[in-house]
C-alpha positions in Angstrom: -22.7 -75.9 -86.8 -25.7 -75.4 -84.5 -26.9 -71.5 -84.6 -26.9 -71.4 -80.7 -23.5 -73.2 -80.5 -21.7 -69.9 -79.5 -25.1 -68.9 -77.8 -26.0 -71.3 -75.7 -25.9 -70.9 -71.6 -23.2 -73.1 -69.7 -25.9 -73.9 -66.7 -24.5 -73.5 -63.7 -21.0 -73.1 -63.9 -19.7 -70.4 -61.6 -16.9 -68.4 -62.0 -14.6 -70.2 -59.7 -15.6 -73.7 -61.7 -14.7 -71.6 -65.2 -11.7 -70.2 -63.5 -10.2 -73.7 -61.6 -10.9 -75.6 -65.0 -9.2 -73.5 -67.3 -6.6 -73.2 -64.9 -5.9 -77.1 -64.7 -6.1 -77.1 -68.3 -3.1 -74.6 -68.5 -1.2 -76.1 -65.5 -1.6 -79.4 -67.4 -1.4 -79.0 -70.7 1.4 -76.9 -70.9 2.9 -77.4 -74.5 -0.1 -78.7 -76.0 -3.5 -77.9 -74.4 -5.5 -79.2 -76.3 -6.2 -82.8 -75.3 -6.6 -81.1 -71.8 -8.9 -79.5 -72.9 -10.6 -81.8 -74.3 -10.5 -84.1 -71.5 -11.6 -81.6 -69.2 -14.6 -79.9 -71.3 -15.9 -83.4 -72.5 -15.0 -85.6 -70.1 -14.4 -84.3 -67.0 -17.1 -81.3 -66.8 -19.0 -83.0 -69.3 -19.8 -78.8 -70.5 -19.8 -80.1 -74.6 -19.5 -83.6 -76.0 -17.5 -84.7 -78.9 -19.0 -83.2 -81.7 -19.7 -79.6 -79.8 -16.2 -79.6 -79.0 -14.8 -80.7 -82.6 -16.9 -78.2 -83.4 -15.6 -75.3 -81.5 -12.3 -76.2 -82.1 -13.1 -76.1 -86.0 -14.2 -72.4 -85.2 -11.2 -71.3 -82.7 -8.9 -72.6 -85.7 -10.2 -69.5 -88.3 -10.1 -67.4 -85.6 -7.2 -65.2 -85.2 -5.1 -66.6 -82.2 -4.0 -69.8 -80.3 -7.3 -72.4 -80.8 -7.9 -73.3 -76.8 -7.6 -69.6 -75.8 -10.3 -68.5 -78.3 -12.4 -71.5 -76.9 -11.3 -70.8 -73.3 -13.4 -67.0 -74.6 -16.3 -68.7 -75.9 -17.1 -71.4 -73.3 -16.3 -68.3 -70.4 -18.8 -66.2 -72.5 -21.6 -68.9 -72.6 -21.0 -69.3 -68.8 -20.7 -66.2 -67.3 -20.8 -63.5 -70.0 -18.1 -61.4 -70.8 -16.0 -61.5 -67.4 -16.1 -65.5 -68.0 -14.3 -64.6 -70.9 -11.9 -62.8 -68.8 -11.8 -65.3 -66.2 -11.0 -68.5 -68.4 -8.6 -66.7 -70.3 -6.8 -65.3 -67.3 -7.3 -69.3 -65.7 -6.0 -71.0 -68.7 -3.0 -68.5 -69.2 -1.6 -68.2 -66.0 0.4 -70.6 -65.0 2.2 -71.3 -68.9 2.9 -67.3 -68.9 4.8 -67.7 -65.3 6.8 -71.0 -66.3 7.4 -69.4 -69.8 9.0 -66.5 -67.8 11.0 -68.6 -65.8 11.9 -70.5 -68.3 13.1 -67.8 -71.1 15.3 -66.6 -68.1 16.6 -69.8 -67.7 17.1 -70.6 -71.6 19.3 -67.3 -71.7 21.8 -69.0 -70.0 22.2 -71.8 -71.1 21.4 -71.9 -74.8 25.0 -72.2 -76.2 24.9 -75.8 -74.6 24.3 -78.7 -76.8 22.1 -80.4 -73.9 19.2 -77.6 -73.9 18.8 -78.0 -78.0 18.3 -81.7 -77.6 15.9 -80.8 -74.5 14.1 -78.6 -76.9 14.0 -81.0 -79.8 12.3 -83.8 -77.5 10.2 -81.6 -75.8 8.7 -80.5 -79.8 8.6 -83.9 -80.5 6.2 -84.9 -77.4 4.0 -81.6 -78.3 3.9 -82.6 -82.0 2.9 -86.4 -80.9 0.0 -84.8 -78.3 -1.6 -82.6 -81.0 -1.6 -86.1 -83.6 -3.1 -87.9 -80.8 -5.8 -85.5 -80.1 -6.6 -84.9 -83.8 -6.7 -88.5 -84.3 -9.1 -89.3 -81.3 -11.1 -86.1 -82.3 -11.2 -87.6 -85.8 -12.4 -91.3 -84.9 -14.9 -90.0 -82.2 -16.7 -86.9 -84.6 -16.6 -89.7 -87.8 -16.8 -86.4 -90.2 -18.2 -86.8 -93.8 -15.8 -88.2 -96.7 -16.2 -84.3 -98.0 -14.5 -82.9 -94.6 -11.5 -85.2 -94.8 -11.0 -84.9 -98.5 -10.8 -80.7 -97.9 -8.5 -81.8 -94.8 -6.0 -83.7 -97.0 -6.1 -81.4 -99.3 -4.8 -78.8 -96.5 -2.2 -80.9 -95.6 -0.6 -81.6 -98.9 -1.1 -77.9 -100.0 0.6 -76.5 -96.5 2.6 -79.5 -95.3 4.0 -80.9 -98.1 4.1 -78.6 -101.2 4.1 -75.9 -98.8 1.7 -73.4 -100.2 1.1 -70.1 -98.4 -1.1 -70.7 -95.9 -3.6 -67.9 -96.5 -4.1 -68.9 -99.9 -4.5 -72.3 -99.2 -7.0 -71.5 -96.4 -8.6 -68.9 -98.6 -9.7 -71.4 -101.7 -10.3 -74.2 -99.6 -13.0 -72.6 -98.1 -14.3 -71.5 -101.0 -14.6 -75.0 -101.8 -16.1 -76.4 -98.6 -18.6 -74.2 -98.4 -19.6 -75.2 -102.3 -19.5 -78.7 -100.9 -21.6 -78.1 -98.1 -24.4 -76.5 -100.2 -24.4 -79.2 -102.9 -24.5 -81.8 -99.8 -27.4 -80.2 -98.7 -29.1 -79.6 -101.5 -28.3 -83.2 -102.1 -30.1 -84.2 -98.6 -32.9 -82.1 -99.4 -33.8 -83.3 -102.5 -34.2 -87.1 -100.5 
């Protein structure tokens, strides 16, 4: 990752810009956000490309708390300092906290019927289709090293399918990657 990744200055983007785009992404992407955001950083505002994106996303993963709002506090920082923190964040939780209001009031009365669980089941499956999606676009697009995918799968089996605890898992499988990004670049130093 770039040094000035989390450093560098969004030109130009004013607050109502950071606020409005956030905000779409929320309205949007409500129950998975992140091929919104995605479409609208990359695409649409054209703020990252691909790789600064997969990037970020990479980062906002470690990071304690849901990926696209720790990114929505990193790009707002890089455009407008802290308050851009403050306004993305408030923009890209707005309008999910509201209908999640509405909709836990809702839900109380009528979760005993048999219609809102199989409302609830599709609704996870479309989420869960969404985030493959995304991953899969993310992974074609970024083309990471055979190393990156081989600690990937190695994730997935370990948390998916054994299911390993996930800190332990996370914990010795960084270990490894960051072993297997030295030797790669002592590797490519030596050429």
């Amino acid at each position: 990752m770039p040094d000035d990744l989390l450093a560098a200055p969004l030109a130009r983007v004013s607050r109502a810009q950071l606020f409005t785009s956030f905000l779409k992404m929320g309205l949007l992407g409500f129950g998975g956000v992140l091929p919104w955001a995605r479409r609208v950083l990359v695409d649409e505002r054209r703020w990252l490309d691909d790789r600064e994106f997969a990037e970020l996303i990479g980062l906002c993963q470690v990071l304690p708390g849901p990926n696209v709002v720790n990114l929505s506090v990193i790009i707002g920082a890089r455009a407008q300092g802290p308050i851009g923190s403050l306004i993305a964040v408030t923009g890209i939780l707005f309008v999910p906290v509201g209908v999640m209001l509405l909709i836990a009031m809702f839900y109380a009365s009528v979760a005993h019927e048999p219609l809102a669980s199989n409302a609830i089941a599709g609704a996870s499956a479309a989420a869960a289709g969404l985030i493959i999606g995304t991953g899969m676009r993310l992974l074609l697009q970024t083309r990471p090293p055979l190393r990156g995918l081989v600690i990937g799968g190695a994730a997935f089996i370990a948390v998916g399918v054994l299911q390993w605890p996930l800190l332990s898992v996370i914990v010795v499988l960084i270990v490894v990657a960051v072993a297997l990004e030295g030797h790669a670049a002592r590797t490519e130093g030596k050429r």
